[in-house]
VOMI-104615 format. One record per residue (C-alpha): residue number from 1; y, z, x. Coordinates in nm, 2 decimals, always signed. Layout:
# residues N
[NUM [Y Z X]]
...
# end
This chain:
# residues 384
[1 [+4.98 +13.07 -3.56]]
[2 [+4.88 +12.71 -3.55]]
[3 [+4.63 +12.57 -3.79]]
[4 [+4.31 +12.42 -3.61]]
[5 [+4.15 +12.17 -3.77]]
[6 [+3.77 +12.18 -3.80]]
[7 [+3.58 +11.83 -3.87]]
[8 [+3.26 +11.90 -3.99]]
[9 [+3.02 +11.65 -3.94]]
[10 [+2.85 +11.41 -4.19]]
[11 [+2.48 +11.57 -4.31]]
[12 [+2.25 +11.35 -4.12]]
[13 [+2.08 +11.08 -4.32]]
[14 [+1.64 +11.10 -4.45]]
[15 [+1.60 +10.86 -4.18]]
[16 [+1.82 +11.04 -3.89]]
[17 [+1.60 +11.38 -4.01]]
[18 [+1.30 +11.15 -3.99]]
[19 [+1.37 +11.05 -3.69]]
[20 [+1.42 +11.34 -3.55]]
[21 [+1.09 +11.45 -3.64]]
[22 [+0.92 +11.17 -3.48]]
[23 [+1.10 +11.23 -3.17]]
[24 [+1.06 +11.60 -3.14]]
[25 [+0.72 +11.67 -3.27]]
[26 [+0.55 +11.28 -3.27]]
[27 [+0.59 +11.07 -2.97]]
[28 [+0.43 +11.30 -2.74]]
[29 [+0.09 +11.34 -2.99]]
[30 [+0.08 +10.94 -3.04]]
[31 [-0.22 +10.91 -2.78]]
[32 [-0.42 +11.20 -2.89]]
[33 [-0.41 +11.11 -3.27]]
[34 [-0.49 +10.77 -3.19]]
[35 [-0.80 +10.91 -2.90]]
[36 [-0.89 +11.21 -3.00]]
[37 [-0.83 +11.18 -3.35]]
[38 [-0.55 +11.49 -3.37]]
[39 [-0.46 +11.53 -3.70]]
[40 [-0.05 +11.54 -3.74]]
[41 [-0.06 +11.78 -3.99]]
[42 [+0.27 +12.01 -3.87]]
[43 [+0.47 +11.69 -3.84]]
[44 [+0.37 +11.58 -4.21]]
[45 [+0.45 +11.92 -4.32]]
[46 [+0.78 +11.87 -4.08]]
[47 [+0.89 +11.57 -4.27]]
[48 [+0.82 +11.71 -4.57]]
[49 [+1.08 +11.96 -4.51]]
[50 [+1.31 +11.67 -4.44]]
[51 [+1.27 +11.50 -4.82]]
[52 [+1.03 +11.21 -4.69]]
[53 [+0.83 +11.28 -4.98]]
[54 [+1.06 +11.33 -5.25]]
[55 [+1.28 +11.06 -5.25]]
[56 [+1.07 +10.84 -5.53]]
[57 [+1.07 +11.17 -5.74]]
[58 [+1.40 +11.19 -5.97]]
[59 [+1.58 +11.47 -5.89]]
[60 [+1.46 +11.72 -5.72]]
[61 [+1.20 +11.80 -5.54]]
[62 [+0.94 +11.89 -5.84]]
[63 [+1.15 +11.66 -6.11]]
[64 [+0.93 +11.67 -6.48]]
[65 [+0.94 +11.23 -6.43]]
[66 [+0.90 +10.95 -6.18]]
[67 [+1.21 +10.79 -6.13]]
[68 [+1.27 +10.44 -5.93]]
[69 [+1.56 +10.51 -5.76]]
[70 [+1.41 +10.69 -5.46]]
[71 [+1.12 +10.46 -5.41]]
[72 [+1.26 +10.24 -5.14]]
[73 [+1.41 +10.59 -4.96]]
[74 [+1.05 +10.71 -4.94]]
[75 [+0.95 +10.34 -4.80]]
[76 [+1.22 +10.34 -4.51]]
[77 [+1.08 +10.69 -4.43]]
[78 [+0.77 +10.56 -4.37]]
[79 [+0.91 +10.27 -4.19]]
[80 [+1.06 +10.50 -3.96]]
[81 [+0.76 +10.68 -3.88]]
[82 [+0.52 +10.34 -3.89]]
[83 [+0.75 +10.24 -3.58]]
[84 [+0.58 +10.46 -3.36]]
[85 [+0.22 +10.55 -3.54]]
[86 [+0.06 +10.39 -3.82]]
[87 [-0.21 +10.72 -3.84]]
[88 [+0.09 +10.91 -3.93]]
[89 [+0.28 +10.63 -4.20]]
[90 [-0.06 +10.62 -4.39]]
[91 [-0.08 +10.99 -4.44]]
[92 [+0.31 +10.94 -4.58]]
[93 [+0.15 +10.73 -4.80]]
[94 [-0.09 +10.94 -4.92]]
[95 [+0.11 +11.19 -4.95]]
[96 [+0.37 +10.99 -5.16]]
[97 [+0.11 +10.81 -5.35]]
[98 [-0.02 +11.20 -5.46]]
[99 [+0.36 +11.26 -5.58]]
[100 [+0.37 +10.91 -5.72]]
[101 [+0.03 +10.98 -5.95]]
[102 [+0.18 +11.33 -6.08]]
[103 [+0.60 +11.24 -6.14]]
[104 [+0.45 +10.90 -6.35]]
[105 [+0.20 +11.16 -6.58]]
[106 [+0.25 +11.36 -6.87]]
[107 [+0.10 +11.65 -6.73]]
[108 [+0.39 +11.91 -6.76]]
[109 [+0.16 +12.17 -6.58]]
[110 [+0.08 +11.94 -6.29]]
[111 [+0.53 +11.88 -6.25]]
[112 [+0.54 +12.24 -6.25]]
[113 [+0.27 +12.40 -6.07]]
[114 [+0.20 +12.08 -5.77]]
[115 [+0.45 +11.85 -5.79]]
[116 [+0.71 +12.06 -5.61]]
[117 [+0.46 +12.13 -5.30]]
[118 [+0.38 +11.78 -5.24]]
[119 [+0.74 +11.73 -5.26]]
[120 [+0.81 +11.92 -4.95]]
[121 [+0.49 +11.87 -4.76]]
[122 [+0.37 +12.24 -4.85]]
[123 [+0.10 +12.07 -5.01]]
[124 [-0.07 +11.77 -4.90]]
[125 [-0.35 +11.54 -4.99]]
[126 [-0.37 +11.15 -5.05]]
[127 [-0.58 +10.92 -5.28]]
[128 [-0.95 +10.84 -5.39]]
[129 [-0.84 +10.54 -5.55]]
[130 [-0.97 +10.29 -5.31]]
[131 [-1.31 +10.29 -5.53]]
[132 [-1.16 +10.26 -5.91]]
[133 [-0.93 +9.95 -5.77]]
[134 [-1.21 +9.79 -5.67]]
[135 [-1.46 +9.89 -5.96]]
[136 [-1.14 +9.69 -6.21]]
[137 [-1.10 +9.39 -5.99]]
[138 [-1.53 +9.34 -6.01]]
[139 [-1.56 +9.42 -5.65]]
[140 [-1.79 +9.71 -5.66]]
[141 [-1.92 +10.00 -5.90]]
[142 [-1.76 +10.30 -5.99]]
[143 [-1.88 +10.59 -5.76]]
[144 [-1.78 +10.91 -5.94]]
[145 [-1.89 +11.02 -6.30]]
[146 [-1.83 +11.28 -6.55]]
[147 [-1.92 +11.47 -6.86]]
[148 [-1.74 +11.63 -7.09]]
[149 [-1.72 +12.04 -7.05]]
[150 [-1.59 +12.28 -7.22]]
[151 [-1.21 +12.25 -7.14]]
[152 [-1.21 +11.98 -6.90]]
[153 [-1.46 +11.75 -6.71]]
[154 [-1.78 +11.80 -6.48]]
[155 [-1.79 +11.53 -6.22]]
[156 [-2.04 +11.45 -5.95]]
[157 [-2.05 +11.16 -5.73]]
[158 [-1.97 +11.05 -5.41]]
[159 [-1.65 +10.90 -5.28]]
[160 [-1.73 +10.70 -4.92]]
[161 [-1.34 +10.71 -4.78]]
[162 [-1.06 +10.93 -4.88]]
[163 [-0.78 +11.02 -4.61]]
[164 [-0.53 +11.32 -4.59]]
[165 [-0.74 +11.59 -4.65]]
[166 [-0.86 +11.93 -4.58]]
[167 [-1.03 +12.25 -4.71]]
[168 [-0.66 +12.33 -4.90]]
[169 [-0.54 +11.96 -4.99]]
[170 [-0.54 +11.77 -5.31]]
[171 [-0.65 +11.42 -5.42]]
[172 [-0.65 +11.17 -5.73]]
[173 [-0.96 +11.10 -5.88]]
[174 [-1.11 +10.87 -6.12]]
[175 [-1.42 +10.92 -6.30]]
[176 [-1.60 +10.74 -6.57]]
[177 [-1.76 +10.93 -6.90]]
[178 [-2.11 +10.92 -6.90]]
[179 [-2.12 +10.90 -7.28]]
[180 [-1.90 +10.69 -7.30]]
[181 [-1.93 +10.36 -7.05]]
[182 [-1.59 +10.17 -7.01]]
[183 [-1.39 +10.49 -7.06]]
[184 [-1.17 +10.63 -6.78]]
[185 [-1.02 +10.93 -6.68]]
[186 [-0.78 +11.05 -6.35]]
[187 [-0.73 +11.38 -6.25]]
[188 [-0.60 +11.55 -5.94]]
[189 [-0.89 +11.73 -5.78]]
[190 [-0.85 +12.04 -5.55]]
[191 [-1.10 +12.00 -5.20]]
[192 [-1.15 +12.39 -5.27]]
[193 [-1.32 +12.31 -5.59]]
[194 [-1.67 +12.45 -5.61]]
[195 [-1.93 +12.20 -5.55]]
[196 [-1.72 +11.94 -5.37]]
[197 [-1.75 +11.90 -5.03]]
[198 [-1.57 +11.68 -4.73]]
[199 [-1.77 +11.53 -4.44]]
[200 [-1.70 +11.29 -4.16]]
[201 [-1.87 +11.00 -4.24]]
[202 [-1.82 +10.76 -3.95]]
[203 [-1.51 +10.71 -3.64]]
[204 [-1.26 +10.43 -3.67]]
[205 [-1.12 +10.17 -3.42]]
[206 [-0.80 +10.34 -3.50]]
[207 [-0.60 +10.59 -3.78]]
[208 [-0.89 +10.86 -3.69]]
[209 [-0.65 +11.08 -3.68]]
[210 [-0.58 +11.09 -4.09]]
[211 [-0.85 +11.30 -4.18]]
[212 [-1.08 +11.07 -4.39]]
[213 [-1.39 +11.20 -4.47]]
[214 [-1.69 +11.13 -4.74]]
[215 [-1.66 +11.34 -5.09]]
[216 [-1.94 +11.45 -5.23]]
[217 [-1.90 +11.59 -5.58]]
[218 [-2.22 +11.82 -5.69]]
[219 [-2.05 +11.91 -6.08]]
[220 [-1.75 +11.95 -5.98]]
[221 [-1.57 +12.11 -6.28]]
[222 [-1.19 +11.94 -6.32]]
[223 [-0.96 +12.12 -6.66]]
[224 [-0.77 +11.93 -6.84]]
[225 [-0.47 +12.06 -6.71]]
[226 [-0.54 +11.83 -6.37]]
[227 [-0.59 +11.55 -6.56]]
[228 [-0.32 +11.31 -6.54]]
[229 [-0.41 +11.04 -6.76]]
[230 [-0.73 +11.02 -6.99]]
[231 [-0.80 +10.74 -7.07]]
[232 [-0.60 +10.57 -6.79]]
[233 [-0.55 +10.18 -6.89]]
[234 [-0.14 +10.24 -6.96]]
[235 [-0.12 +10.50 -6.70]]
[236 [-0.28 +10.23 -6.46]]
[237 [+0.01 +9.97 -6.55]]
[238 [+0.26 +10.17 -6.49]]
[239 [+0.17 +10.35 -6.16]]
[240 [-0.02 +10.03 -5.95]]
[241 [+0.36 +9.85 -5.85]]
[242 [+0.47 +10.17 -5.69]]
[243 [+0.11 +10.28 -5.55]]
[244 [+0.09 +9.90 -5.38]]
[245 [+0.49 +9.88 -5.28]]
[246 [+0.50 +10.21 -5.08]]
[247 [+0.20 +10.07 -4.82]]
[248 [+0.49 +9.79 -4.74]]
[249 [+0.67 +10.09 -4.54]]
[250 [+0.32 +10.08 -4.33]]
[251 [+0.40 +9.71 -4.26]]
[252 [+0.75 +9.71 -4.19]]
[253 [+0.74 +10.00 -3.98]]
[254 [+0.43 +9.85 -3.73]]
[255 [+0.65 +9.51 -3.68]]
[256 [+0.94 +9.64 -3.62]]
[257 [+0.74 +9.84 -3.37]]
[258 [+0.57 +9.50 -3.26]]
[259 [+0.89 +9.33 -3.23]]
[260 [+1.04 +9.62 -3.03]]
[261 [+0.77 +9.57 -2.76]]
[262 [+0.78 +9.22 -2.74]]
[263 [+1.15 +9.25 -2.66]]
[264 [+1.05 +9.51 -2.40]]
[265 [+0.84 +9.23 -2.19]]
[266 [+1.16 +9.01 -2.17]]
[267 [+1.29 +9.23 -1.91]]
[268 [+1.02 +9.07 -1.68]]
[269 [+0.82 +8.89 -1.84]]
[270 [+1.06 +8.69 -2.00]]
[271 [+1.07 +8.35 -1.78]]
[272 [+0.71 +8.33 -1.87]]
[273 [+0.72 +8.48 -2.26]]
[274 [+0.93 +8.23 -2.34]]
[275 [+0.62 +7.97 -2.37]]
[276 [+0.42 +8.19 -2.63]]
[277 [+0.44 +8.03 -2.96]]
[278 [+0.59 +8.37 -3.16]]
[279 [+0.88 +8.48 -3.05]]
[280 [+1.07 +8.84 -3.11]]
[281 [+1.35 +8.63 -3.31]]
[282 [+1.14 +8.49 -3.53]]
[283 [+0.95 +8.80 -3.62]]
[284 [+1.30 +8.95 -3.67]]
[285 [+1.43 +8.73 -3.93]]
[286 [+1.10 +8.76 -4.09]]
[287 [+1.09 +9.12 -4.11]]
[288 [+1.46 +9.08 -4.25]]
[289 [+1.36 +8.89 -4.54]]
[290 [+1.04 +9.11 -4.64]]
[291 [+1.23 +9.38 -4.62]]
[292 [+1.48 +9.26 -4.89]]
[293 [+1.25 +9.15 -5.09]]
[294 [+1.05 +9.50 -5.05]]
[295 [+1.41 +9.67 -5.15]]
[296 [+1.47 +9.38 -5.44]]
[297 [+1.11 +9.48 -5.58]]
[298 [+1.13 +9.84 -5.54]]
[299 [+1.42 +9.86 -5.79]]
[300 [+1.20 +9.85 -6.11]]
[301 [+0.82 +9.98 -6.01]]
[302 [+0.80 +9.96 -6.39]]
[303 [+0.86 +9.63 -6.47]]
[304 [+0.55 +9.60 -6.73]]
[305 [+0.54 +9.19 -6.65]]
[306 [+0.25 +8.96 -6.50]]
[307 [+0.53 +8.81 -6.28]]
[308 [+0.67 +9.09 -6.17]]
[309 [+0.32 +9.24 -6.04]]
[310 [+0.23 +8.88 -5.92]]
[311 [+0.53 +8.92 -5.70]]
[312 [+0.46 +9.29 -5.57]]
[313 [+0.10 +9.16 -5.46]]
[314 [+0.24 +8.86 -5.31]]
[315 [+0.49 +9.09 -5.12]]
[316 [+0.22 +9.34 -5.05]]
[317 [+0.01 +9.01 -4.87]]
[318 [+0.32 +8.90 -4.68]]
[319 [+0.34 +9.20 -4.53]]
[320 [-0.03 +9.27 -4.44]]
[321 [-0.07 +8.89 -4.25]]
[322 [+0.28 +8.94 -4.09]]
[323 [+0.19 +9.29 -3.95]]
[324 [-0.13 +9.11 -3.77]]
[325 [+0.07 +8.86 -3.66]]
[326 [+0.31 +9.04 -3.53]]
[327 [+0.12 +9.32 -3.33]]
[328 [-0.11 +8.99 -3.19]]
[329 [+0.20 +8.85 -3.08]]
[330 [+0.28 +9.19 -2.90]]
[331 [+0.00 +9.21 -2.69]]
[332 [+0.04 +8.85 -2.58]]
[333 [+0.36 +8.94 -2.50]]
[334 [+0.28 +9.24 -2.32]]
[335 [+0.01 +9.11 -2.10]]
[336 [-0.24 +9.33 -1.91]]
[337 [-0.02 +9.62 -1.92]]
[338 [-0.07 +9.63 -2.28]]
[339 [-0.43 +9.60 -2.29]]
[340 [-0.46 +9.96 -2.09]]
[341 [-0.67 +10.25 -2.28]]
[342 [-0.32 +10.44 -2.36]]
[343 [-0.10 +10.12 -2.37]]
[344 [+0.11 +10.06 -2.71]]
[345 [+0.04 +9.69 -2.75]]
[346 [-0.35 +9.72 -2.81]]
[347 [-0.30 +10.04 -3.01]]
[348 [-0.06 +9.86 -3.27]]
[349 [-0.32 +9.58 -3.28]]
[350 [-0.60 +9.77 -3.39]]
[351 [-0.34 +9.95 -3.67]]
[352 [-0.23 +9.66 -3.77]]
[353 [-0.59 +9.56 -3.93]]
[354 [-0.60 +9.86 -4.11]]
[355 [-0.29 +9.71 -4.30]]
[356 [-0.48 +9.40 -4.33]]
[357 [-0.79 +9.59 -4.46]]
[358 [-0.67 +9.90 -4.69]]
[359 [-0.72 +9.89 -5.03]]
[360 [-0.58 +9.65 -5.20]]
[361 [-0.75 +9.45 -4.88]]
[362 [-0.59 +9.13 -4.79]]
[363 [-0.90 +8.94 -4.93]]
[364 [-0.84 +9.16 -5.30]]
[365 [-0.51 +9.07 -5.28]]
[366 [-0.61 +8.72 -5.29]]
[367 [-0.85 +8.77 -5.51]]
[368 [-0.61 +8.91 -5.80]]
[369 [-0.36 +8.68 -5.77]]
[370 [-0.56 +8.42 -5.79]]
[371 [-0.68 +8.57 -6.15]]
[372 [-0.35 +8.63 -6.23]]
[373 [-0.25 +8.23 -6.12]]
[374 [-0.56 +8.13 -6.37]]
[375 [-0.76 +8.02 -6.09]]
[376 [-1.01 +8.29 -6.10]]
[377 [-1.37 +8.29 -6.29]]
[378 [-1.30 +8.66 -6.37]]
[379 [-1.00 +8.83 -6.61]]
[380 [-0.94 +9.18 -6.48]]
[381 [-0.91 +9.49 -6.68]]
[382 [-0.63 +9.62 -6.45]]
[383 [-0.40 +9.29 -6.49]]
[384 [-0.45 +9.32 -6.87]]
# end
């Protein structure tokens, strides 16, 4: 009997299991999670399945530490994704940055019992640490506050802004003592807590679709054993490269989006394209570079150095300015057929400001380095 010979194929790739994702279960929701504010909840949870969230987590899914290997994976996951909808990359983000904030503590429980589900996507939630970022760079005042209980923390407060969540999802939190001003605690908070509750504060131009709502916390009661760092000054350090890096895969995903759009409009509109100032080229090559230094930079998140987080921030600005350039040169390039209610062009447009405006905002951005260049009035606590 002759043998047969059976070639089994290579295991797809995390991006080739991304991308099927996006093609199966995305592209045909883009419209209504940009319109009607759909939340793409079975498609995170889908691409949790896949290992988008676990790639900056060593080992497996659930690993007891962070490690750095992964981190650029988890960004060219996001990338993928950010190709076709930035609502979608930013609740990645969240979800990674929730993964990022447990796999970097010392919190054995929190490994144990959470890390594994935001892993896979069978948990989600994001970040409430728009406020705290801002409250260390002298921007504005810390929102949430806390007392200490019996075996953990009562908090109340209110948090304006916090995306990927719902009555069963998790967030990180920071909240000052009350007795003792200047000191510092994070903890990951459960939106089933009693005493906190979520409510739609206002509607966006765009990303309405990532479930951001207003926390208010009426003593909210957090144990210790959701606390991830207390007090959080070295825990700060250490997770702030990663937290800022992995928005990059928001940014590299929309231009090469952008870009792919503006090639599009060569077809016809080429002869007259060709007289717009940006071209697709150009925004190639740029992408190309941003990326490697993304990749470069993403190879030691805990690199303890001033330069080393001076470059991260400069990275993280390159890559907010070039996404609004980019989906600006899009719609010029696409004309009136991009400027339709349900057209692609306009839609990446208004995303790409988000980049431009999520914490750390383009203006912090400039703000910090700045400080850390010695040109600013103020020294940071974060930076120190």
């Amino acid at each position: 009997m002759p043998l047969t010979l059976v070639r089994s194929e290579p295991a797809p790739s995390l991006i080739d299991r991304v991308r099927e994702v996006v093609d199966q279960d995305l592209t045909s929701q883009v419209v209504a999670i940009d319109r009607d504010g759909v939340y793409p909840e079975a498609v995170l949870r889908r691409l949790g399945a896949a290992g988008a969230f676990a790639q900056h987590v060593c080992g497996e899914a659930g690993a007891t530490v962070a490690g750095p290997t992964g981190l650029m994976a988890a960004i060219e996951a996001m990338a993928a994704v950010g190709e076709t909808c930035l609502s979608t990359a930013f609740c990645m983000w969240c979800q990674d940055a929730l993964a990022w904030y447990v796999a970097c503590s010392d919190n054995a429980h929190l490994k144990r019992d959470l890390l594994p589900g935001v892993a896979s996507g069978a948990i989600l939630g994001g970040t409430g640490l728009s406020n705290p970022i801002k409250r260390f760079y002298g921007i504005e005042p810390i929102r949430l506050k806390a007392r200490r209980s019996a075996g953990g923390y009562t908090v109340k407060g209110a948090l304006p802004w916090v995306s990927n969540l719902g009555p069963d999802h998790h967030f990180g939190a920071v909240f000052e003592r009350d007795d003792k001003p200047g000191h510092f605690v994070m903890a990951i908070v459960p939106c089933a807590s009693l005493g906190l509750t979520l409510a739609q504060s206002t509607e966006f131009v765009a990303l309405d679709g990532t479930r951001t709502f207003a926390v208010q916390m009426r003593e909210v009661f957090v144990p210790d054993e959701l606390v991830v760092a207390d007090p959080i000054e070295a825990y700060l350090k250490r997770i702030r490269p990663g937290f800022v890096l992995m928005q990059a895969g928001m940014a590299l995903g929309l231009i090469e989006g952008a870009i792919r759009l503006m090639e599009q409009a060569m077809t016809k509109l080429g002869h007259v394209n060709a007289y717009l100032p940006e071209q697709p080229e150009a925004f190639r090559e740029e992408l190309t570079l941003l990326r490697g230094t993304v990749a470069r930079l993403a190879e030691t998140p805990f690199d303890p150095s001033d330069a080393y987080w001076r470059a991260v921030l400069g990275a993280r600005l390159a890559a907010g300015e070039a996404t609004v350039r980019a989906a600006h040169g899009a719609m010029l390039h696409q004309g009136a057929r991009g400027y339709v209610a349900t057209g692609a062009a306009q839609r990446r447009l208004r995303e790409a400001y988000f980049v431009a405006i999520v914490t750390p905002a383009t203006k912090q951005l400039r703000k910090m380095i700045a400080e850390l260049d010695g040109a600013g009035s103020r020294g940071s606590r974060c930076a120190s």
